[in-house]
C-alpha positions in Angstrom: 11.5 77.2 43.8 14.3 75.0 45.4 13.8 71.5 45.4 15.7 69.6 48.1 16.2 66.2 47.3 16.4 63.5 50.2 20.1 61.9 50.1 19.8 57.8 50.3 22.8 56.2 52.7 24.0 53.2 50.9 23.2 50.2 52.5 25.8 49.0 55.0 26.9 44.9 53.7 25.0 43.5 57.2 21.8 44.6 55.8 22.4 43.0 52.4 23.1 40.0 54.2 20.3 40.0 56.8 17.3 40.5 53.6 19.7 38.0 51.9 19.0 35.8 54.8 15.6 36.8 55.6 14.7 35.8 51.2 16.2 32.6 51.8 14.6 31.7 55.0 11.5 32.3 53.7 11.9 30.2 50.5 13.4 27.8 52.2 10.6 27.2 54.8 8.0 27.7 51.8 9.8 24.7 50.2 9.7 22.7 53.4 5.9 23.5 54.2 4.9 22.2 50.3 6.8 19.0 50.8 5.4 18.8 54.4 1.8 19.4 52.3 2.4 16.9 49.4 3.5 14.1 51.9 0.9 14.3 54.0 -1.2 14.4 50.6 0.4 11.2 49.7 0.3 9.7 52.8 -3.6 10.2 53.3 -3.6 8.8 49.9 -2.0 5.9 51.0 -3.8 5.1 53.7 -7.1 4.9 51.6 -5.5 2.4 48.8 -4.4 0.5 51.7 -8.0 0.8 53.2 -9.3 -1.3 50.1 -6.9 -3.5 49.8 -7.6 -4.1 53.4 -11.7 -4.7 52.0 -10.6 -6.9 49.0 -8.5 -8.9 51.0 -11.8 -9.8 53.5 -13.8 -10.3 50.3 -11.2 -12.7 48.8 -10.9 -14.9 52.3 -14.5 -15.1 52.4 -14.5 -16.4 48.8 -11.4 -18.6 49.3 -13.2 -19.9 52.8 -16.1 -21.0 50.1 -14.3 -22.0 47.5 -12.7 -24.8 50.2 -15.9 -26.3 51.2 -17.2 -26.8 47.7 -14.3 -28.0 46.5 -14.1 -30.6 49.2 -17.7 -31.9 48.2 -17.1 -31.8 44.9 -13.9 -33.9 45.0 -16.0 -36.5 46.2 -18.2 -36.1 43.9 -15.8 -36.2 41.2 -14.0 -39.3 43.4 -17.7 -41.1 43.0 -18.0 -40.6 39.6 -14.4 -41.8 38.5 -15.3 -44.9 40.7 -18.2 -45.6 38.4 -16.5 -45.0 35.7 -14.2 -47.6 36.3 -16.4 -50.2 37.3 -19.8 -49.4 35.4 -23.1 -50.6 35.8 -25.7 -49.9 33.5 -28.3 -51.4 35.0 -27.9 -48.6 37.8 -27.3 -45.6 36.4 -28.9 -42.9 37.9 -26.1 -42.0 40.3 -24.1 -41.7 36.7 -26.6 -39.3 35.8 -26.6 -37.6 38.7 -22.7 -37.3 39.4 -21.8 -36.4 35.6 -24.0 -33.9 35.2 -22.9 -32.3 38.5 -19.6 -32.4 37.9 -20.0 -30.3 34.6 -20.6 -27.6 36.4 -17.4 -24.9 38.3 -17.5 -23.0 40.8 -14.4 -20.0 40.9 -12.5 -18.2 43.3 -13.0 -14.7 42.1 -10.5 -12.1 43.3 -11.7 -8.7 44.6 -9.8 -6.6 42.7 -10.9 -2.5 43.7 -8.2 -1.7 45.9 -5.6 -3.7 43.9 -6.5 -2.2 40.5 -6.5 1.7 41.7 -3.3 0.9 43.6 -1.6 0.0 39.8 -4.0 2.4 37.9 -3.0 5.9 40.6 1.2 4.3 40.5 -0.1 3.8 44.4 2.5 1.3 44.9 5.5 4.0 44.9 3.4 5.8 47.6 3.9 2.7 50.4 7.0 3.3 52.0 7.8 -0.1 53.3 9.4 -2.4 50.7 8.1 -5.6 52.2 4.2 -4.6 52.0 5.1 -4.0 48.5 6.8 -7.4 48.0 3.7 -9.1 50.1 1.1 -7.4 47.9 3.1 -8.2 44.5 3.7 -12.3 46.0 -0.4 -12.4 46.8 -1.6 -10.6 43.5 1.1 -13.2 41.8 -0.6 -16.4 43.3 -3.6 -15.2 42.7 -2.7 -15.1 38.6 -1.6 -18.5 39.1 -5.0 -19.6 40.6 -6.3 -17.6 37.9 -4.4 -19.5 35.2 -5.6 -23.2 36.9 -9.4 -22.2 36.4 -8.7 -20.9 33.0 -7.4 -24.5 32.6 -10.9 -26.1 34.0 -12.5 -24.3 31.1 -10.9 -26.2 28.7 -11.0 -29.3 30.4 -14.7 -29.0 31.2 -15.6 -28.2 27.6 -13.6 -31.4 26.6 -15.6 -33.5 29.3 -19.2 -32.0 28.2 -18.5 -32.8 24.9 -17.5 -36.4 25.7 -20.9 -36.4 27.8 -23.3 -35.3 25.0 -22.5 -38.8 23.2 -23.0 -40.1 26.2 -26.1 -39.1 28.5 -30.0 -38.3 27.3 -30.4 -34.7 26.8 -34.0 -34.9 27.9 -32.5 -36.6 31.3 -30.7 -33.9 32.2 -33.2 -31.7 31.4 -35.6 -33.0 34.2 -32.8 -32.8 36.9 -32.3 -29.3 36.2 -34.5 -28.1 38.8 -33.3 -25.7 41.1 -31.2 -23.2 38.7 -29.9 -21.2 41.9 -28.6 -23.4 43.7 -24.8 -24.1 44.0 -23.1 -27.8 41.9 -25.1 -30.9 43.1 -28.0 -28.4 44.5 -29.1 -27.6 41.0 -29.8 -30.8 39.9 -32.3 -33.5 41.0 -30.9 -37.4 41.2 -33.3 -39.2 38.9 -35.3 -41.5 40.4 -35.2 -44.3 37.4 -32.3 -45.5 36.0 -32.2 -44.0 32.5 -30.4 -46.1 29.6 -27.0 -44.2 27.9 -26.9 -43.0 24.8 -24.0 -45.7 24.4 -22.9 -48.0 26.7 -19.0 -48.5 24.5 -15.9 -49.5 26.6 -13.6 -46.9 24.4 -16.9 -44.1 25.1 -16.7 -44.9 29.0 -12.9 -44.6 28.8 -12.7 -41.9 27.2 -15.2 -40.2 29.4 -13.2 -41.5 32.7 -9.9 -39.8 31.3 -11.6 -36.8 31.0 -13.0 -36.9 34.3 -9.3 -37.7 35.6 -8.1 -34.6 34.3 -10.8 -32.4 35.6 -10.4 -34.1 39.4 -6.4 -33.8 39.1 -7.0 -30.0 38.2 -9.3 -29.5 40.8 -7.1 -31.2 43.2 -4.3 -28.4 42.2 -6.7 -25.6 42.5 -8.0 -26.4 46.1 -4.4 -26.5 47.1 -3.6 -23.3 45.5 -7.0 -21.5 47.3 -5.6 -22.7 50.6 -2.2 -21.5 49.9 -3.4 -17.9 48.8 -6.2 -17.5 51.8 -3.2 -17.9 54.0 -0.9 -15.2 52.3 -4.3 -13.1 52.2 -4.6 -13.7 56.1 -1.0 -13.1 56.3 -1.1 -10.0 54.1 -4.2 -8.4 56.2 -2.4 -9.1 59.4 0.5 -7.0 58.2 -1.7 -4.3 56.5 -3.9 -4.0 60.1 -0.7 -3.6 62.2 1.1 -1.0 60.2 -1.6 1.2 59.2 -3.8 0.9 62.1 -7.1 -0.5 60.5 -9.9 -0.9 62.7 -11.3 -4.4 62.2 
């Protein structure tokens, strides 16, 4: 039996070059479509980081807003206190009770930190396009480890003062005024309504006490200034944040 077997026409060069073509075209637009697919990916991604940073940053003016208005009373108190101090009587001394005690106590700005953190956890911060948002967020989260660093400080200097104040004040004392344990600085504590002796009435234990107090005004001084700085660069920050990505407020 005769087998016939089908000739094949080699291909003329215009159809190697139109597959050639066609191949390239198609990888090419393949490339282009996954890049299309991974920045709009990314950019979704960046939208919800900046979403909660957006959230933290309310958080932290809302804390900063507080922070302000106890600081302000308790500057006074503290300003009370250190006028006492300075010129004591000991025949009156329940507003020493009273203003010692309640200047023991702090009261921190605590930064809200879930939008910040999975930006620097996810490498978020090489998804935002615009070099100054990056600059703004780095400036803000920067004075915010300086405020940090300032209450770190009133630690210290508050453990130095309560030491100084147990040679000073009746335990029992201060145990009667502590009657309202949630409520915020002076709110917790009750003025007593005699005028309780000192444990020591020494010049060098008053001065001592007064320095003490000095240093815990001066740092509260620095840190209300500091809160008012940062609540401005958060306000600032938001502003920015709202305008270029489009937040609903």
């Amino acid at each position: 039996m005769e087998v016939h077997h089908h000739s094949h026409h080699p291909k003329k060069w215009k159809e190697y070059i139109t597959e050639f073509l066609m191949l390239f075209l198609a990888v090419t637009l393949g490339f282009f479509a996954e890049n299309l697919r991974e920045h709009y990916v990314e950019k979704e991604r960046e939208e919800k980081f900046i979403q909660i940073v957006h959230e933290d940053l309310l958080n932290d003016i809302n804390s900063l807003h507080k922070i302000d208005s106890l600081y302000i009373i308790r500057i006074a108190k503290e300003d009370s206190l250190i006028n006492i101090l300075s010129n004591p009587d000991f025949n009156k001394t329940n507003d020493l009770y009273y203003l010692a005690r309640v200047n023991s106590v702090r009261n921190f700005f605590h930064h809200s930190t879930n939008g910040f953190q999975q930006l620097k956890n996810a490498g978020g911060l090489r998804l935002i396009e615009d070099i100054d948002i990056i600059k703004r967020i780095q400036a803000y989260e920067n004075s915010v480890d300086e405020i940090d660093e300032l209450q770190k400080l009133t630690e210290d200097l508050l453990m130095n003062y309560r030491e100084k104040m147990a040679t000073m004040f009746r335990g029992d004392i201060f145990k009667q005024m502590y009657t309202n344990p949630k409520g915020v600085q002076s709110d917790k504590f009750s003025r007593p309504t005699t005028n309780p002796n000192l444990m020591s009435t020494n010049k060098a234990d008053i001065n001592e006490l007064l320095i003490k107090a000095l240093y815990v005004h001066n740092n509260t001084i620095n840190i209300l200034e500091k809160s008012r700085k940062i609540n401005i660069e958060a306000i600032d920050l938001d502003k920015v944040l709202i305008k270029q990505y489009h937040i609903n407020k």
